[in-house]
N, C-alpha and C positions, 0 to 999 in steps of 0.2 A: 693484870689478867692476861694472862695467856689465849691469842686468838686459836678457835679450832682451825684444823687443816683445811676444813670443805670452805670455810669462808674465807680465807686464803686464796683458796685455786679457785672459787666462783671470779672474786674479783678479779686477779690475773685473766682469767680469760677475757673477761666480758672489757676491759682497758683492754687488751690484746683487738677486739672484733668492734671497739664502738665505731669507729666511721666507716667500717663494710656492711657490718650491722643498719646503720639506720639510713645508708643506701641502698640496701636490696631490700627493705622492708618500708620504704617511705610510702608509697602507694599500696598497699598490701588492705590496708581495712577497705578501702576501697572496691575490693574485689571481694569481702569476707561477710556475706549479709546474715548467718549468725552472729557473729564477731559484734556487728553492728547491732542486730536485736538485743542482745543482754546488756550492752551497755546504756542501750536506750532504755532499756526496762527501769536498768539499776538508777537511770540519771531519773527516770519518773516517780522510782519509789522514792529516793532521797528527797527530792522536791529542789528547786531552787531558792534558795533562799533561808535552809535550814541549818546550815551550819559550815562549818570547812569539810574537802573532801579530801583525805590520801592515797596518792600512788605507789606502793610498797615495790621496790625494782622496776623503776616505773623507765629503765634501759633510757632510749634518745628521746624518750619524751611526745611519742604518737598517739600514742592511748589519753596520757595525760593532757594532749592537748586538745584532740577530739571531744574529750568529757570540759575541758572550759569551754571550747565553743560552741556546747549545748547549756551552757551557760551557770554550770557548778564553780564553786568556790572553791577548784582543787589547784594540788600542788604535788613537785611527785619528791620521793624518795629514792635516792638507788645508792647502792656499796661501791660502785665504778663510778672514781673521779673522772674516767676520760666520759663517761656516757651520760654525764652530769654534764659535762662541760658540751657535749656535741649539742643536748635536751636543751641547754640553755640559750643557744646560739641559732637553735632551730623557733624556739619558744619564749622569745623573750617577754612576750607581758604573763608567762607563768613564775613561779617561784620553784627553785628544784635544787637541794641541798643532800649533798650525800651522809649516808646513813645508813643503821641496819633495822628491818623488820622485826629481829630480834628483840632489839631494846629502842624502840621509838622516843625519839626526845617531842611525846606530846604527852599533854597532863592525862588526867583519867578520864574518862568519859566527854571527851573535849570535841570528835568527831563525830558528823552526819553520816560519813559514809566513809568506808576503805576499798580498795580496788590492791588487787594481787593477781595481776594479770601472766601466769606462767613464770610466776618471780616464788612461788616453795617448791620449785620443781630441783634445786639443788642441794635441799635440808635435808638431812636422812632423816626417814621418817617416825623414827622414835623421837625426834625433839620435836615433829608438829605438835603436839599437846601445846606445846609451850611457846610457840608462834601462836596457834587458834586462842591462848589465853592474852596475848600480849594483844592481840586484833581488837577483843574485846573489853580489854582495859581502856583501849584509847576511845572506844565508840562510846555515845550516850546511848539509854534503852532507847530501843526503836530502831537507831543505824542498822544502814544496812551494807553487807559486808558482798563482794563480788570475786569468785577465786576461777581464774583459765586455769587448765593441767593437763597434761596426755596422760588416756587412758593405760592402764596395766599394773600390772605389781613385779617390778623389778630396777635393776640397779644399770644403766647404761653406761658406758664410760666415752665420751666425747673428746676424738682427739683433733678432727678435723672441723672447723668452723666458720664456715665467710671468706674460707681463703686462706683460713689462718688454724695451724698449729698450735692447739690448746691442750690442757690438759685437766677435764670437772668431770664428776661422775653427775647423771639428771637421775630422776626416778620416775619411774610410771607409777601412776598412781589409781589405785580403786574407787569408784564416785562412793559408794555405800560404804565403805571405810571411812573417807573421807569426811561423809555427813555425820560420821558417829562423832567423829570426832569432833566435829562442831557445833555437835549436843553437848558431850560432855564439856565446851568450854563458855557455854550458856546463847547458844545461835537454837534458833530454828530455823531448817531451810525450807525456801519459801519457792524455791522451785530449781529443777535440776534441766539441763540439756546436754547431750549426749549426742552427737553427730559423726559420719564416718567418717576415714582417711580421706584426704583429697591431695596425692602428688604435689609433691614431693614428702609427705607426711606419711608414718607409717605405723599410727596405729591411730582410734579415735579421741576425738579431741570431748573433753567435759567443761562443762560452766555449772557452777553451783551461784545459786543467789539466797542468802539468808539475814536472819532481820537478829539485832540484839536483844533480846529478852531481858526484861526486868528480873531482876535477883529475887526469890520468895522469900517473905520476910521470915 
């Protein structure tokens, strides 16, 4: 099978930016008290102790590591061997294998919770359907799923990043778009936040949090 382009030039960049990447951003939740609320929310509705939790692009492994020190069963995912390898060295009692969101090497309804923390922000957005169903294949009913994204509807092209010369197109994305779409892939979202720019950022930032719903018989 023939890889797409966009997952191509995602990887390359994010290998290109992993160790400036999770240099300028190692303290950053630290300073981020939304950032912090939804993942606390997410880790209370999951519960401890309910099942494994995933990090979809889960980059050096900050987010993924913050949600095991609140004491989740997680692990992360990412498409970048170097940002695996940074995750791993930063995180060693986590587990962090790379991989794509796309096609998850977990069984079906095997997970507690997923976490897509700004990792569909370089799908074009005619194949989220088919990520928001893959999300849902891995969740048992109940899981609950947690997606970061910048606000907007359009296509930016990323040439400068951390220092580094890359070359990915991101997308800005519409929260009520979004949540259609995670109706149609059997989510109910169970609560949305929307907050402004804050420099160096320059549009607003979304959190959707929503729960798997059972299949109607």
């Amino acid at each position: 099978m023939i890889e797409p382009d966009f997952v191509t030039a995602t990887r390359t960049a994010y290998d290109t930016v992993a160790v400036s990447y999770a240099e300028v951003l190692r303290d950053h939740l630290a300073g981020e008290p939304f950032d912090r609320a939804m993942l606390d929310a997410f880790t209370s509705l999951v519960g401890t102790g309910t099942g494994p939790v995933v990090e979809v692009g889960c980059g050096p492994g900050r987010i993924t590591g913050y949600l095991h020190g609140l004491g989740l069963d997680i692990s992360g995912v990412d498409l970048s061997p170097a940002m695996i390898e940074v995750a791993r060295a930063a995180h060693p009692g986590v587990r962090f294998t790379v991989g794509s969101m796309m096609a998850l090497d977990v069984p079906d309804g095997a997970l507690a919770g997923l976490v897509a923390w700004y990792s569909i922000i370089h799908t074009p957005p005619e194949l989220l359907p088919g990520v928001f169903a893959e999300f849902r294949r891995v969740l048992h009913d109940g899981g609950r799923l947690l997606l970061a994204f910048q606000v907007g509807d359009e296509r930016v092209r990323v040439e400068q990043a951390y220092g580094h010369s890359v070359a990915v197109d991101a997308y800005r994305l519409p929260p009520d778009h979004i949540a259609e779409l995670l109706a149609g892939a059997g989510f109910a979202v169970e609560g949305r936040l929307v907050r402004a720019a804050r420099p160096p950022e320059k549009t607003p930032q979304a959190y959707l949090l929503a729960k798997a719903e059972a299949a109607v018989p």
